[in-house]
C-alpha positions as CSV (number, residue, x, y, z in Angstrom):
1,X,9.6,-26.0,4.6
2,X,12.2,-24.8,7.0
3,X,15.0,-27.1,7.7
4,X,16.9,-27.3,10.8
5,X,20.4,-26.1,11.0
6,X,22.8,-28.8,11.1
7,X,25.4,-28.1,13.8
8,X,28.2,-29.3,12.3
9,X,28.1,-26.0,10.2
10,X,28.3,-23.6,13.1
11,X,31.2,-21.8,14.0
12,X,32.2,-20.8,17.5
13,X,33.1,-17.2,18.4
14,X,36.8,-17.6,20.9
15,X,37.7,-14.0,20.5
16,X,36.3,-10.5,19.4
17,X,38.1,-7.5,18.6
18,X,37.1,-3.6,17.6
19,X,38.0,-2.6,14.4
20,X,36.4,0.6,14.2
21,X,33.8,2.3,15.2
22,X,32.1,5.1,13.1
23,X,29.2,7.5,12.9
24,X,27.5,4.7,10.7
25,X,29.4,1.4,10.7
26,X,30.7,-0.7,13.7
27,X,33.8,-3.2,12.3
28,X,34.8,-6.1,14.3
29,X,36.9,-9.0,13.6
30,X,36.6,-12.2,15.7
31,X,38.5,-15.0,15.9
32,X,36.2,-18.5,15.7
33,X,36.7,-22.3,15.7
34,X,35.8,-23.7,13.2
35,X,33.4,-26.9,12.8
36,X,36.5,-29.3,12.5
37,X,38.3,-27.6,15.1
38,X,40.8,-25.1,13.2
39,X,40.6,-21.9,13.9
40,X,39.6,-18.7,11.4
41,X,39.5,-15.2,11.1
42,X,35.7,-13.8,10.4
43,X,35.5,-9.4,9.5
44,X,32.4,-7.7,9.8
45,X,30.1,-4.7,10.3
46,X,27.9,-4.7,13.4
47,X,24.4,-3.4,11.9
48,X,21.6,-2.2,14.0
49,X,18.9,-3.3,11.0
50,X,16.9,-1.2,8.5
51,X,13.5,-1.3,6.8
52,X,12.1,-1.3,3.4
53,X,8.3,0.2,2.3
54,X,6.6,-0.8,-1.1
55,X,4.3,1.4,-1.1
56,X,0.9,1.1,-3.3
57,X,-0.9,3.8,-4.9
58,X,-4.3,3.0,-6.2
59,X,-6.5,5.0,-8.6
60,X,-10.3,4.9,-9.4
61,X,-10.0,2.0,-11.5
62,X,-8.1,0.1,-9.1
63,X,-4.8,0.7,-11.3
64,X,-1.4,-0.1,-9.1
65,X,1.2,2.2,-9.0
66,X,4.4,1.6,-6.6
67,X,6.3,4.7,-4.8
68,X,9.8,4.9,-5.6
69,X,13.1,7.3,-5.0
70,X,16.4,8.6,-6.6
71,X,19.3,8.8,-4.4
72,X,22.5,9.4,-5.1
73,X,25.0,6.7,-3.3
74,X,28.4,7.9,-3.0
75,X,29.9,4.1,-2.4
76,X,28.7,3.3,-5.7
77,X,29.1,6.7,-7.5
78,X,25.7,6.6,-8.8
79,X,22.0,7.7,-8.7
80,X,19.9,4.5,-7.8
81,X,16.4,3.8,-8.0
82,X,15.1,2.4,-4.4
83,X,12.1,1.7,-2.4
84,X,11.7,4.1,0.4
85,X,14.0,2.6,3.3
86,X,16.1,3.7,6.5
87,X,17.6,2.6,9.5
88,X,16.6,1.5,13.2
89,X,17.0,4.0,15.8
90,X,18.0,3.0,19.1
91,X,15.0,0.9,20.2
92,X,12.7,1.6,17.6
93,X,10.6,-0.9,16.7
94,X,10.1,-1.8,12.8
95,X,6.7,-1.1,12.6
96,X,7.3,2.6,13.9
97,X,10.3,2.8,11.6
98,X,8.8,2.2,8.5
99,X,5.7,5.0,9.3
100,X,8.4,6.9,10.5
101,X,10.3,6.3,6.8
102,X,7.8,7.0,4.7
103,X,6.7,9.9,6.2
104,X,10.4,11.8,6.3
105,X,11.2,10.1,3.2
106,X,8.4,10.4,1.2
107,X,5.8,12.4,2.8
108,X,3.0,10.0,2.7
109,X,0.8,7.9,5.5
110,X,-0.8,4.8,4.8
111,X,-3.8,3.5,7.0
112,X,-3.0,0.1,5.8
113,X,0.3,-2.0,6.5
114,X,1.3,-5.4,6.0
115,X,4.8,-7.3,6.9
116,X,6.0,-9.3,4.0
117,X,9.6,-10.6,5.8
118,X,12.8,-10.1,6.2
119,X,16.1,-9.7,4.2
120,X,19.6,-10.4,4.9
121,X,21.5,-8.4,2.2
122,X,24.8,-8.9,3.2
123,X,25.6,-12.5,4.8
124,X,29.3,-13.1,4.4
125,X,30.4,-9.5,6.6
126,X,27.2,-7.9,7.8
127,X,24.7,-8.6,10.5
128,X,22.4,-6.1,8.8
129,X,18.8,-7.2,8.4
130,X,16.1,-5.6,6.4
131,X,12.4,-6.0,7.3
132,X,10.1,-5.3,4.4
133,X,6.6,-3.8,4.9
134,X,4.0,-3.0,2.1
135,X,1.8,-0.1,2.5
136,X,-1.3,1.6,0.6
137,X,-4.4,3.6,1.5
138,X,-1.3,6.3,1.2
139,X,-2.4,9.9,2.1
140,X,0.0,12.4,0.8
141,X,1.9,15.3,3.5
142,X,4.7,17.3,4.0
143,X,8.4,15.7,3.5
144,X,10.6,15.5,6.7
145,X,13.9,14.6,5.2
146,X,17.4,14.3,7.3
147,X,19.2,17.1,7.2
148,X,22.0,16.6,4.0
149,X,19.2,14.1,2.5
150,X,18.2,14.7,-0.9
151,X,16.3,12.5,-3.2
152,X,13.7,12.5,-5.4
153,X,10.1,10.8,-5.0
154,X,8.0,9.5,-8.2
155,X,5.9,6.3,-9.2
156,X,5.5,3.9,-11.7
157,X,3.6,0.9,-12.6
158,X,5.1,-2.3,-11.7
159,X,5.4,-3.5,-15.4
160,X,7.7,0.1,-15.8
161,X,10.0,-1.2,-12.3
162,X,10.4,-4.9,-13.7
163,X,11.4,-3.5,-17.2
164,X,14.1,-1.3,-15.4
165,X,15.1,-4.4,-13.8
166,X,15.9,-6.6,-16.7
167,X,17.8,-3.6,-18.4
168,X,19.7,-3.0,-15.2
169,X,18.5,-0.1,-14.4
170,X,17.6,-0.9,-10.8
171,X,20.8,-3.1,-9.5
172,X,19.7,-2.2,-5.8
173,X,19.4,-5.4,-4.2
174,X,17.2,-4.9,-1.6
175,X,14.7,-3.0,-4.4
176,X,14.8,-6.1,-6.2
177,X,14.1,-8.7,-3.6
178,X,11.0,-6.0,-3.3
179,X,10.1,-6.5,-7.0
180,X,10.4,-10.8,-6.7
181,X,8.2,-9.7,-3.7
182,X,5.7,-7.3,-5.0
183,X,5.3,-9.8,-8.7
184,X,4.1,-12.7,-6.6
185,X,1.8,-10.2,-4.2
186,X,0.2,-9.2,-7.2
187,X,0.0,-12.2,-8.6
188,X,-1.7,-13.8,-5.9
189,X,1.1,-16.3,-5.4
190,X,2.2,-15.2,-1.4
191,X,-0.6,-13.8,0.2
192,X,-0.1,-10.5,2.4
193,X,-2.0,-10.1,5.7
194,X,-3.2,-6.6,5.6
195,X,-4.0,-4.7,9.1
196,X,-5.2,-1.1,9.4
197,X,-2.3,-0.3,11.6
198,X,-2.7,3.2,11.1
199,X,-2.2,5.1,14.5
């Protein structure tokens, strides 16, 4: 059940200010008044919003693997495990984005698409959002990867991705808001509403 926001908890923009402005991130720091009056200081990055795919291979005996990538991140100085993801372009929508995604990223299509929701992975100085799609009926192509991109694509059951979880193996968040996501899927906990959005 959603509850309303209380609004005595919202703060007030007064001022904004530029703090930098990059190929990728947009900094800004604005000054606000706060619910009681006093004033604050709030940083952030402006973020356009991204998207996430889990997407489902399915054998002959209706056996479930998921689609998954390496990546180095240089932030973090490491090679992570991720769900195929990217960002907006100007005026894309996220339905586009995500076939878009998969495709550059991973080199398959999927005639069969469902939105699971969205995901705010960085709250306190970030207005990025993530939605999250599931995919399957995958058809495998050609790669169409960015230009400096390199990763590698592979799969694995889901019991192999929740076992790198708890050994903290996969410590990318939005990757495991994908596995809480995909366990109750497959469960049959949340229910998916699967269109053939193919186009």
């Amino acid at each position: 059940m959603n509850r309303p926001v209380k609004t005595g908890l919202i703060e007030e923009k007064v001022h904004s200010r530029e703090l930098f402005q990059g190929d990728f991130l947009h900094a800004f720091q604005d000054r606000v008044r706060l619910p009681d009056g006093e004033l604050a200081s709030r940083e952030y990055f402006a973020h356009s919003g991204a998207v996430m795919i889990v997407p489902l291979l399915e054998d002959a005996h209706g056996q479930i693997r998921v689609v998954l990538e390496r990546q180095f991140r240089y932030p973090v100085g490491r090679v992570m495990i991720e769900f195929p993801a990217g960002k907006l372009d100007p005026g894309e929508a996220c339905f586009q984005c995500a076939q878009r995604e998969l495709l550059e990223e991973t080199g398959y299509t999927a005639t069969h698409w469902a939105h699971a929701g969205v995901l705010h992975p960085a709250i306190a100085y970030s207005t990025e959002f993530i939605d999250i799609w599931f995919a399957r009926g995958l058809i495998a192509g050609e790669r169409h990867l960015d230009n400096g991109e390199f990763l590698e694509v592979f799969s694995a059951t889901p019991i192999q991705l929740l076992h790198w979880c708890s050994q903290g193996k996969v410590t990318d968040g939005k990757t495991l808001t994908a596995v809480l996501w995909l366990q109750n899927v497959l469960s049959g906990a949340w229910a998916l509403n699967w269109e053939n959005l193919e186009v």
